[in-house]
C-alpha positions as CSV (number, residue, x, y, z in Angstrom):
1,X,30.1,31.3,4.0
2,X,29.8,28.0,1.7
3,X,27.8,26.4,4.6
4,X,24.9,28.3,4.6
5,X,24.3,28.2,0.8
6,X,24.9,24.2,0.5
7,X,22.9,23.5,3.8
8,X,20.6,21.0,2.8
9,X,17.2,20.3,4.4
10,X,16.7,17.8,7.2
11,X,16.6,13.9,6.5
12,X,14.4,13.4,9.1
13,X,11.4,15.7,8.5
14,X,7.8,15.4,10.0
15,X,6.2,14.5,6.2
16,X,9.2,11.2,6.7
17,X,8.0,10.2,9.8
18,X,4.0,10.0,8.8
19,X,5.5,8.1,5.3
20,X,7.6,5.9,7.8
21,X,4.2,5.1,9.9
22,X,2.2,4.5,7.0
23,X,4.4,1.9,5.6
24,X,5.4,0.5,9.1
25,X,1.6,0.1,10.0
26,X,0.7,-2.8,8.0
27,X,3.5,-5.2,9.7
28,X,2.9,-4.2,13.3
29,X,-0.7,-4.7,12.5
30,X,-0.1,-8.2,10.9
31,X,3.2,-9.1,12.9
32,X,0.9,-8.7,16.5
33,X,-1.1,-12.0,15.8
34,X,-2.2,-11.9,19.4
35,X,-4.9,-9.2,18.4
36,X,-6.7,-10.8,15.5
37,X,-6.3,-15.0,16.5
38,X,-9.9,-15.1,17.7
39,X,-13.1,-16.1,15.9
40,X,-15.3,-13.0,17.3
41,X,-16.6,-10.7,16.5
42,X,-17.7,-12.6,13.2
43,X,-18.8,-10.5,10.1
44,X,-21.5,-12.0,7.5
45,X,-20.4,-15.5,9.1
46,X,-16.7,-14.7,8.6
47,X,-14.5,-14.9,11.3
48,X,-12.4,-12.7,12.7
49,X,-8.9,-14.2,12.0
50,X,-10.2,-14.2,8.6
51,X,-11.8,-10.6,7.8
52,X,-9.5,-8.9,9.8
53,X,-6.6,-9.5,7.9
54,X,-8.7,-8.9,4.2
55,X,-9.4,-5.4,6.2
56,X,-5.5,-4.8,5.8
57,X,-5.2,-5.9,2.3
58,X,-7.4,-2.9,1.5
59,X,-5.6,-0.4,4.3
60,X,-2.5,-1.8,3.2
61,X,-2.9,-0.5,-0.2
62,X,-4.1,3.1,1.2
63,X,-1.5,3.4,3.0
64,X,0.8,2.7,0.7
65,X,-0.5,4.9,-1.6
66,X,-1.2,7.7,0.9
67,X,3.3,7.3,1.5
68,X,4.0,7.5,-2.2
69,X,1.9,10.8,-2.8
70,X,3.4,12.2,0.1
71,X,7.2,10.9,-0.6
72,X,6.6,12.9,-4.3
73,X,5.8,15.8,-2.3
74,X,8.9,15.8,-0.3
75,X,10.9,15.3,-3.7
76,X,9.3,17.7,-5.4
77,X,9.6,20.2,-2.1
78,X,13.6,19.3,-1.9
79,X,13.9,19.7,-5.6
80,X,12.6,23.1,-5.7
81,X,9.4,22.4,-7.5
82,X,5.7,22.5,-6.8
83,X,4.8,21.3,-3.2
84,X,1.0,20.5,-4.8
């Protein structure tokens, strides 16, 4: 049965979908300008509009960072290798 030995693993896998929401976070949270045009709450005299958006610089870069450790874990897991 050639199927079964060359079946190859999902596309679509649950490890995808949290890379997918960590990169896809960032634009909904930036894209949905209704939620962050305000002045308050104001931090250290900044407002909102302002420090809301240098909050996602930083969880921007998490994020994105988080997705590529996990997307060499899925390579490495597909290739065979070390899951670690």
């Amino acid at each position: 049965m050639p199927d079964e030995i060359d079946a190859k693993p999902p596309v679509v896998t649950p490890m995808r979908v949290v890379i997918a929401l960590c990169l896809l976070a960032p634009f909904v949270a930036m894209l949905w300008v209704g939620s962050y045009a305000k002045v308050d709450p104001t931090f250290i005299g900044i407002p909102f509009f302002y420090w809301y958006q240098m909050l996602w610089v930083l969880l921007s870069t998490s994020l994105t960072m988080i997705a590529y450790k996990l997307w060499q874990r899925d390579q490495r897991a597909r290739k065979g290798g070390a899951s670690a």
